[in-house]
N, C-alpha and C positions, 0 to 999 in steps of 0.2 A: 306176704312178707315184704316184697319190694316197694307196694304200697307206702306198708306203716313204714318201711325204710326212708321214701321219699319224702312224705311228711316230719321225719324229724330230725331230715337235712333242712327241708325248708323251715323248719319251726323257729330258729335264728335270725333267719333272713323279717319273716312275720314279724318279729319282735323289733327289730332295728326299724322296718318302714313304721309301725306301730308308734314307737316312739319319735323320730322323726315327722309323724304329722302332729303326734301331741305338743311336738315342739315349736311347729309353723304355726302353730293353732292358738297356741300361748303366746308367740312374738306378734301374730298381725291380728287374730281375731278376739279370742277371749280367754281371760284368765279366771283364776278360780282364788278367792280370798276367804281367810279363816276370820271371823271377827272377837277379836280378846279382850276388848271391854266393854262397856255399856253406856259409853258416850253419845250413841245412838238411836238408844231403844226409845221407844218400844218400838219402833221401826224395825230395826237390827238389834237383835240380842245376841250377848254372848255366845258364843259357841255356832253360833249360823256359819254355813257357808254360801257367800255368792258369786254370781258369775258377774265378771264386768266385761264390758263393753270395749276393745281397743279400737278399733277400727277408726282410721285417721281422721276421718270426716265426721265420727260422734266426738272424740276425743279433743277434736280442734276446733268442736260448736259448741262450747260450754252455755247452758242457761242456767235461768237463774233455779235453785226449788232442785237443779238435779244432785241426786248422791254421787260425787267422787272420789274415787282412792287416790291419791298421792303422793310421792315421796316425799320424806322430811324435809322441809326447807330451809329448816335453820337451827338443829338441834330438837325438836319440839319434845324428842321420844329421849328417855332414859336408855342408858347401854341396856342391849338383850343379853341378860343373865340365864336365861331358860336354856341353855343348850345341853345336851346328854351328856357330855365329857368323854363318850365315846367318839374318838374317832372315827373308827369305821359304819358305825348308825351313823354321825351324824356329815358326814360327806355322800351317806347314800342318800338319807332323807333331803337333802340338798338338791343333792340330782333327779328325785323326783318331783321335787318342786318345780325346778329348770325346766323339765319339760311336760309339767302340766297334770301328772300324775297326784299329787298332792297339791290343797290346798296352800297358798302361801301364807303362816299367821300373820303376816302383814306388820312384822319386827320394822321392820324400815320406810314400813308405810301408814298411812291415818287415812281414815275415811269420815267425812264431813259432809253437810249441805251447803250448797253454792248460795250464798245468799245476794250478796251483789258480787257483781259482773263491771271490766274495764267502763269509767264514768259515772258509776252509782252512786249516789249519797247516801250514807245508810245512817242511821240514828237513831238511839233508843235513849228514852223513850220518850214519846209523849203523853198528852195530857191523862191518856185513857191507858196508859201503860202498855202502848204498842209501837214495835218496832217500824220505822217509815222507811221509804225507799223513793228517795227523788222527791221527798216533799206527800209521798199518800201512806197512809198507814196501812200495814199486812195483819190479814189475821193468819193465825198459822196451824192447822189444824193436827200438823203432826208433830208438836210438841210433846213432849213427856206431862202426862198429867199430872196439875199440882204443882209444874215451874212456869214461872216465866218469862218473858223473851229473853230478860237479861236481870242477872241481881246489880249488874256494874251496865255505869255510861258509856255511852262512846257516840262519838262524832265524826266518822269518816269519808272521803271522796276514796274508790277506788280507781288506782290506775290503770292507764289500758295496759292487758297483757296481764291483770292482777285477776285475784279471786278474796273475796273476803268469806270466810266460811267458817258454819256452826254447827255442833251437833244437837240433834232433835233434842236430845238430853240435857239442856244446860244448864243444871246443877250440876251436871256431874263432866260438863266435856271441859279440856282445856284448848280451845280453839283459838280463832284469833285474837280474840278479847284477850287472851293471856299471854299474847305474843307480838304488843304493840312495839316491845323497845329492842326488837331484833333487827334482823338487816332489813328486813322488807315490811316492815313496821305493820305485823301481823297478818299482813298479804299472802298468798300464795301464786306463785309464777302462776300462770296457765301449762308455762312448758314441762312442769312437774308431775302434770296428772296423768295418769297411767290409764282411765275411761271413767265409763258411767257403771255404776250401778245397776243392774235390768233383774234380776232376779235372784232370792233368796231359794237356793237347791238342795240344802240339807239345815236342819230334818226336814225329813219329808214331810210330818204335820202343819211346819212352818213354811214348806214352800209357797212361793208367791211370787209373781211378773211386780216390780219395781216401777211404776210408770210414772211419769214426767210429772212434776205439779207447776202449774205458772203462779209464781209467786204474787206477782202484779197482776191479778184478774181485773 
């Protein structure tokens, strides 16, 4: 009896360190994202969940070819309409997000491919209907089969400190091609990005390690 006693003093205590490392673990190491469209696929599809990568040193070495999550820069996302109307769900589901418990549906966040990096030239298209970067043409093998690189032109230098980024999907992504005439004229800060991409953990059919692709081979 003084046992099971002691145990479900301590079973509080479990609970609180529990969540507190789920919380150190979401702020410096990794988070966990819910994917709600298909701007992605077939890379990412709907309803995956993956882990990204914060750790300052992935998060502040962006390449080209890697998957990032990041915050809206400039309106990109429609208001999130999806909430329960219950308050008390929906300040709990909150707080499991906050520290790591749940997935975030990534309401306030997009996830895109890095296509050029501070000083790129990027250009679509050429003669053979392929996106260039600095003057060499990419082929890109995780496009959505059946699109591609671009239905629309574009001519851009990015800046340093910028990201110009697509998704695999583009027919169906609104990326930066759709967000020339904003503040960062379709750019994405760097300091926006929340990490990398590294692996798709649920379902578990779908799981897979996310690994690096260099776009300029």
């Amino acid at each position: 009896m003084g046992r099971k006693g002691s145990v479900l003093r301590e079973f509080p205590i479990l609970v609180v360190v529990a969540l507190l490392v789920s919380l150190v673990i979401k702020t410096f190491l990794v988070q966990f994202f819910y994917i709600p469209s298909g701007s992605m696929e077939n890379t990412l599809l709907i309803k995956d969940r993956v882990a990204v990568n914060k750790l300052p040193f992935v998060s502040r070495s962006i390449h080209r070819g890697d998957i990032v999550v990041f915050h809206d820069p400039d309106n990109w996302l429609s208001e999130d309409n999806t909430k329960s109307g219950n308050f008390i769900i929906e300040k709990t589901r909150e707080g499991l997000i906050q520290v790591g418990i749940l997935p975030d549906p990534a309401k306030q966040h997009l996830v895109k491919r890095v296509i050029g990096v501070g000083g790129d030239h990027v250009v679509c298209c050429d003669n053979k209907k392929l996106l260039t970067i600095n003057g060499v043409a990419v082929k890109e093998p995780y496009i959505f089969k059946g699109d591609v690189p671009s239905d629309s032109s574009f001519n851009v230098t990015v800046p340093k400190g910028m990201l110009w980024v697509m998704g695999d999907h583009r027919a169906a992504s609104a990326d930066s091609r759709f967000h020339m005439e904003d503040i960062n004229k379709g750019m994405v800060p760097e300091k926006m990005v929340v990490g990398r991409v590294v692996a798709v953990i649920w379902p578990w059919r779908d799981a897979t390690i996310i690994h690096r692709i260099n776009v300029l081979k």
